[in-house]
C-alpha positions as semicolon CSV with decimal commas, in nm:
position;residue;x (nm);y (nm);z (nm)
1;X;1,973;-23,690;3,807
2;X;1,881;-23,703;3,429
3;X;1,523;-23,852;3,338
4;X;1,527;-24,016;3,101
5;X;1,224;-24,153;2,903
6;X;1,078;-24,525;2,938
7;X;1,218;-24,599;2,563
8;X;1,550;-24,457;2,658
9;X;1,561;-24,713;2,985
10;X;1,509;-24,993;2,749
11;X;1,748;-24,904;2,510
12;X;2,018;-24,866;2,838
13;X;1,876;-25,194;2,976
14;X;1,952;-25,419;2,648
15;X;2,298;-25,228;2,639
16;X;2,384;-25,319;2,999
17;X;2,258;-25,676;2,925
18;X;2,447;-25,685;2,604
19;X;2,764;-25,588;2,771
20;X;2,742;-25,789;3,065
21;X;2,729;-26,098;2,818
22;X;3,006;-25,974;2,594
23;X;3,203;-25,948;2,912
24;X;3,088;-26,246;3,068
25;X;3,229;-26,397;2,709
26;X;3,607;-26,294;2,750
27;X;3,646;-26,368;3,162
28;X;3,477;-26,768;3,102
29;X;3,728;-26,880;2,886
30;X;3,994;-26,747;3,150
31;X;3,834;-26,876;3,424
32;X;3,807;-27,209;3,240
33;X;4,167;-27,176;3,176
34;X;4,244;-27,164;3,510
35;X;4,020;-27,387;3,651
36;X;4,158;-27,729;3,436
37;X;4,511;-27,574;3,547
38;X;4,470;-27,759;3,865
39;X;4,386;-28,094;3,704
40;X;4,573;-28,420;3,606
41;X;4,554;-28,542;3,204
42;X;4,325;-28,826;3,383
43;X;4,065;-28,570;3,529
44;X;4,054;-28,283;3,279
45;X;3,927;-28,587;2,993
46;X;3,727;-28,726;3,261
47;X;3,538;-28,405;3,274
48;X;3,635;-28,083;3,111
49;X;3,366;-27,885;3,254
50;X;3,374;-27,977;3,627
51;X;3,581;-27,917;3,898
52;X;3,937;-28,068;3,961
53;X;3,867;-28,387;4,215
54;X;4,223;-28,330;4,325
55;X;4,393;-27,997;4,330
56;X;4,705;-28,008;4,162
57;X;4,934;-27,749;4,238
58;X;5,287;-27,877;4,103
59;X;5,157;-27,810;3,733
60;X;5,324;-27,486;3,788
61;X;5,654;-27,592;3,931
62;X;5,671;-27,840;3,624
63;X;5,594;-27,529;3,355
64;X;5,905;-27,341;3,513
65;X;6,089;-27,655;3,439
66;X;5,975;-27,723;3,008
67;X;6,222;-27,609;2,813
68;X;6,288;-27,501;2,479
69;X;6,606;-27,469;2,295
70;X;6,763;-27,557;2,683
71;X;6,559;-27,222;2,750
72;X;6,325;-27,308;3,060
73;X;5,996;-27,108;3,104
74;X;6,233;-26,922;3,406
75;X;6,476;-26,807;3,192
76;X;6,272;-26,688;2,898
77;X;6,051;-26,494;3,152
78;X;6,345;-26,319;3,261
79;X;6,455;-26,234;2,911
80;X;6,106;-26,148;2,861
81;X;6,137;-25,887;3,082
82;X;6,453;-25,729;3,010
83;X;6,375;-25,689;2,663
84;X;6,032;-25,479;2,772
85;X;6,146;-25,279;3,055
86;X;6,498;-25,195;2,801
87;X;6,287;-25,193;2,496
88;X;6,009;-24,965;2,690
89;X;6,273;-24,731;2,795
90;X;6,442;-24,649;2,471
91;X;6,168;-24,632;2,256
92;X;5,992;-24,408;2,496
93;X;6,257;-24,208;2,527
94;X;6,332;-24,171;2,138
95;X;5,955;-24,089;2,075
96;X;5,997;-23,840;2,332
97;X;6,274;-23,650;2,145
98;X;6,127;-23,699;1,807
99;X;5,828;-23,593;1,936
100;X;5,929;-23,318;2,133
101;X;6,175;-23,183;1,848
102;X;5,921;-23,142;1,529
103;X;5,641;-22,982;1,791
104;X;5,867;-22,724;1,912
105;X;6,172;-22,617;1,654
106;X;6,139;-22,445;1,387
107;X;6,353;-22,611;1,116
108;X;6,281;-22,639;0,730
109;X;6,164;-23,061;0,659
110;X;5,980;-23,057;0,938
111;X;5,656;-23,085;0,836
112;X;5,762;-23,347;0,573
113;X;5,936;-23,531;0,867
114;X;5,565;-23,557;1,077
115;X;5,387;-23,628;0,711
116;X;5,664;-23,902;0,648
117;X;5,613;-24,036;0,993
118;X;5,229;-24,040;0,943
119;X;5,259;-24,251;0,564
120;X;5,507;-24,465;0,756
121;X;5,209;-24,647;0,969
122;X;5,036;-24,667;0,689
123;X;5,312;-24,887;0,533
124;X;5,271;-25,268;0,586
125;X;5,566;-25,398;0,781
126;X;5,585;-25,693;0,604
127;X;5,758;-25,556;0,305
128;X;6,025;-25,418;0,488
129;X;6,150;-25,773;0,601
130;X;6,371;-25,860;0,363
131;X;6,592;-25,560;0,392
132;X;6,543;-25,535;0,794
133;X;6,719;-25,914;0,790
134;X;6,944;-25,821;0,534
135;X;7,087;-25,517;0,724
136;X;7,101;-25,702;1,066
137;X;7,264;-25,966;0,920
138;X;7,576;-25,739;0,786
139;X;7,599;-25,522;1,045
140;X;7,646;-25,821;1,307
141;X;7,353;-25,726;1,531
142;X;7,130;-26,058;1,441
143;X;7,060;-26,239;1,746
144;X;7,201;-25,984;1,986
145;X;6,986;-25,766;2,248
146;X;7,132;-25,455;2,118
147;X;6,992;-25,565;1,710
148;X;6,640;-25,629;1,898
149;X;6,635;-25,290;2,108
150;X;6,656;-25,055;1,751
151;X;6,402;-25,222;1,642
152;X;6,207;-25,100;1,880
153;X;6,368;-24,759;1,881
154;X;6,209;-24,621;1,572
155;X;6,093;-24,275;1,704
156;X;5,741;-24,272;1,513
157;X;5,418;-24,431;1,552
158;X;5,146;-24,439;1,781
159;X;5,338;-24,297;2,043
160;X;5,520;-24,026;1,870
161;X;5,166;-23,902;1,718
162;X;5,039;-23,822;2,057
163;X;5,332;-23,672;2,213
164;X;5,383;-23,469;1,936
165;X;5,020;-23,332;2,038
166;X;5,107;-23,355;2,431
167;X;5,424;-23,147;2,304
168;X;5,291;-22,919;2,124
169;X;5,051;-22,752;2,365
170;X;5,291;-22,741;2,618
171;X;5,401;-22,409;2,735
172;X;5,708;-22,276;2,621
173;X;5,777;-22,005;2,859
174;X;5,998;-22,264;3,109
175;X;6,180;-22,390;2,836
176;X;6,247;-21,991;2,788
177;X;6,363;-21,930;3,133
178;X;6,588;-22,193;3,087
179;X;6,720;-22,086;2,778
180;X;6,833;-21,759;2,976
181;X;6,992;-21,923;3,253
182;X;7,179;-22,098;3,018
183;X;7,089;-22,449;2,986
184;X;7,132;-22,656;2,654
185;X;6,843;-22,762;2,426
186;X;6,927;-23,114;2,567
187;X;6,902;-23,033;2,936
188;X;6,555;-22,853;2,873
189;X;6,428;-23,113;2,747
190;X;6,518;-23,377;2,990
191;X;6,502;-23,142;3,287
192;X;6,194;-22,926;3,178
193;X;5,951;-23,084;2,928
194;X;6,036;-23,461;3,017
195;X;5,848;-23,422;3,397
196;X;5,553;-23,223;3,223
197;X;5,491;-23,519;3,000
198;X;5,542;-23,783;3,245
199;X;5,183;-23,892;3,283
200;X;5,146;-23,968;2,932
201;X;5,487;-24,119;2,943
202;X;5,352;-24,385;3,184
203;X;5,105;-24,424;3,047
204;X;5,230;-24,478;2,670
205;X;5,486;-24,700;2,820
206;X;5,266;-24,936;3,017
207;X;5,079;-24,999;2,636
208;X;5,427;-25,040;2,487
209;X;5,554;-25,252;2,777
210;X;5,247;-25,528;2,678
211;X;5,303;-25,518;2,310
212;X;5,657;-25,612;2,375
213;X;5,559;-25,847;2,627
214;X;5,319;-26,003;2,377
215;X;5,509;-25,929;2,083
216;X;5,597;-26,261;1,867
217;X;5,728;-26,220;1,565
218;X;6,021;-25,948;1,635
219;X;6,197;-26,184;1,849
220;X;6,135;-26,516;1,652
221;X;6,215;-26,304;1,344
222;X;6,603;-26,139;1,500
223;X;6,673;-26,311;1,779
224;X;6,563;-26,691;1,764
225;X;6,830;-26,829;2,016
226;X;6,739;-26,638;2,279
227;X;6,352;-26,696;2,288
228;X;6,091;-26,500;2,478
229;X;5,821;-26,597;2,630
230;X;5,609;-26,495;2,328
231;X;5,839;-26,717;2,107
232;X;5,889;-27,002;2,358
233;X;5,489;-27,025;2,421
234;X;5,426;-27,133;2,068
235;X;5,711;-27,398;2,063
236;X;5,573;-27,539;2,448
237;X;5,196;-27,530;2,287
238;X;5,334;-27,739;1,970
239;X;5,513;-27,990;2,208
240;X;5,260;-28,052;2,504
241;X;4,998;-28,101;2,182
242;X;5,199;-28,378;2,103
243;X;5,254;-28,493;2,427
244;X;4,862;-28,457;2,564
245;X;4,918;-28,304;2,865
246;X;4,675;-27,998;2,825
247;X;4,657;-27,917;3,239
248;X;5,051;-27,840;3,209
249;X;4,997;-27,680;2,887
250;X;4,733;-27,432;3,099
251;X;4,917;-27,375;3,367
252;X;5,218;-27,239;3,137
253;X;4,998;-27,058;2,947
254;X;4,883;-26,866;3,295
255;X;5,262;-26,798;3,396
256;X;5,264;-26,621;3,026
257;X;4,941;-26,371;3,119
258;X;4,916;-26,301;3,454
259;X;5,201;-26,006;3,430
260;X;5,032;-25,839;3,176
261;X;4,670;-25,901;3,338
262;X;4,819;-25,766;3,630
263;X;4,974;-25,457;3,505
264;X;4,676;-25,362;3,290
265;X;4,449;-25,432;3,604
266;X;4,631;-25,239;3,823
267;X;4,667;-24,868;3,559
268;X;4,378;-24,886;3,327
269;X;4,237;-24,565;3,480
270;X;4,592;-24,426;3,415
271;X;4,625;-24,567;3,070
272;X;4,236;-24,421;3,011
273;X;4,277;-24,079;3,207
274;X;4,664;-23,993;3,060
275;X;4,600;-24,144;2,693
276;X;4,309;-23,910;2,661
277;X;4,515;-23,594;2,821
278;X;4,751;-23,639;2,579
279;X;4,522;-23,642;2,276
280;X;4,320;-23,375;2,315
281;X;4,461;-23,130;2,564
282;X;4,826;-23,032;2,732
């Protein structure tokens, strides 16, 4: 056990105190959230603060029945979910080869390519709208699933940066073995450096899975008649301010967070223990 001295167990005691109130700061307004969920327009004015005199459960059926667009909350939580677990898949697995490629071949560019793909997340997105539109626009893939899903499929950023570490300290000596029994630079990689990375695969792709979950603009930006959750949220909160009804408006809001809650709840430690693998060692 480490001693420490009696200034050092003050110093850790004001931390822990801090903390505990910085945390006890992000799970009220939650709880609060939930708790005037339960409540009819009548009660929650009567008394934001106290307990629901009546608990009223059918807010939730009603949320799963709002719609927007003739989009019900059902219907954009199901598109809300293709689009990440398609979305999560292809631009994992394109990060993956870009990754995967400029760490291990030796080809002339490629050091430009990984200093291009650095400057690139430096560049604000915003300027690029205009010509992103433009582009979708011609080609015929605005409002379509397939226009959304290359948008995600870029190749660079966050993710790329640490595979491209994970990658590079990989062994090659499999990928060598394989060579001589013939397999193609494709079938390596899927077969023999794909299941090495997996960990950090997961866990880059439960990150990526709640930015798309959560992600607003993309959609309401190149597909607006097929609204996500993200999109249809902002539209619902717009209309039920209008309308008053703020234990509805909760209640939807909920439906919107508990997935991610629940995924981040349930792999944090493999988010913590696989994002830091994959920074520093492979």
């Amino acid at each position: 056990m480490i001693k420490r001295t009696k200034s050092e167990r003050i110093t850790v005691y004001i931390a822990f105190v801090i903390f505990v109130f910085y945390a006890l700061t992000l799970v009220f307004p939650f709880f609060w959230l939930l708790l005037n969920s339960f409540k009819n327009n009548q009660d929650f004015f009567g008394n934001v603060w106290g307990l629901p005199k009546e608990w009223i459960f059918h807010n939730y059926v009603d949320a799963f029945g709002l719609k927007i667009k003739s989009f019900n909350i059902l219907q954009m939580f199901l598109n809300s979910a293709f689009i990440v677990v398609v979305g999560t898949v292809i631009s994992m697995f394109v990060s993956a080869m870009a990754a995967y490629t400029i760490s291990k071949y030796q080809f002339i560019g490629r050091k430009i390519i990984y200093m291009i793909a650095i400057t690139v997340m430096l560049v604000p997105a915003v300027g690029t709208i205009p010509a992103t539109y433009q582009l979708l626009q011609q080609t015929g893939l605005y409002n379509t699933h397939i226009g959304l899903f290359l948008m995600y499929s870029g190749g660079f950023g966050f993710s790329f940066i640490l595979l491209y570490g994970y990658f590079q300290n990989l062994s090659w000596s499999y990928a060598e073995a394989a060579f001589i029994d013939g397999c193609g630079d494709f079938r390596v990689f899927v077969q023999i450096m794909l299941p090495q990375a997996f960990p950090v695969l997961c866990a880059l792709g439960i990150v990526q899975a709640i930015n798309l979950w959560n992600d607003y603009f993309t959609p309401y930006m190149y597909m607006p008649q097929y609204p996500t959750l993200a999109v249809g949220l902002d539209a619902i909160v717009k209309q039920m301010t209008q309308d008053s009804n703020w234990p509805l408006l909760f209640s939807t809001m909920l439906i919107t967070i508990v997935p991610v809650l629940a995924v981040f709840i349930a792999f944090q430690k493999t988010i913590m223990d696989n994002m830091t693998a994959g920074g520093l060692k492979g």
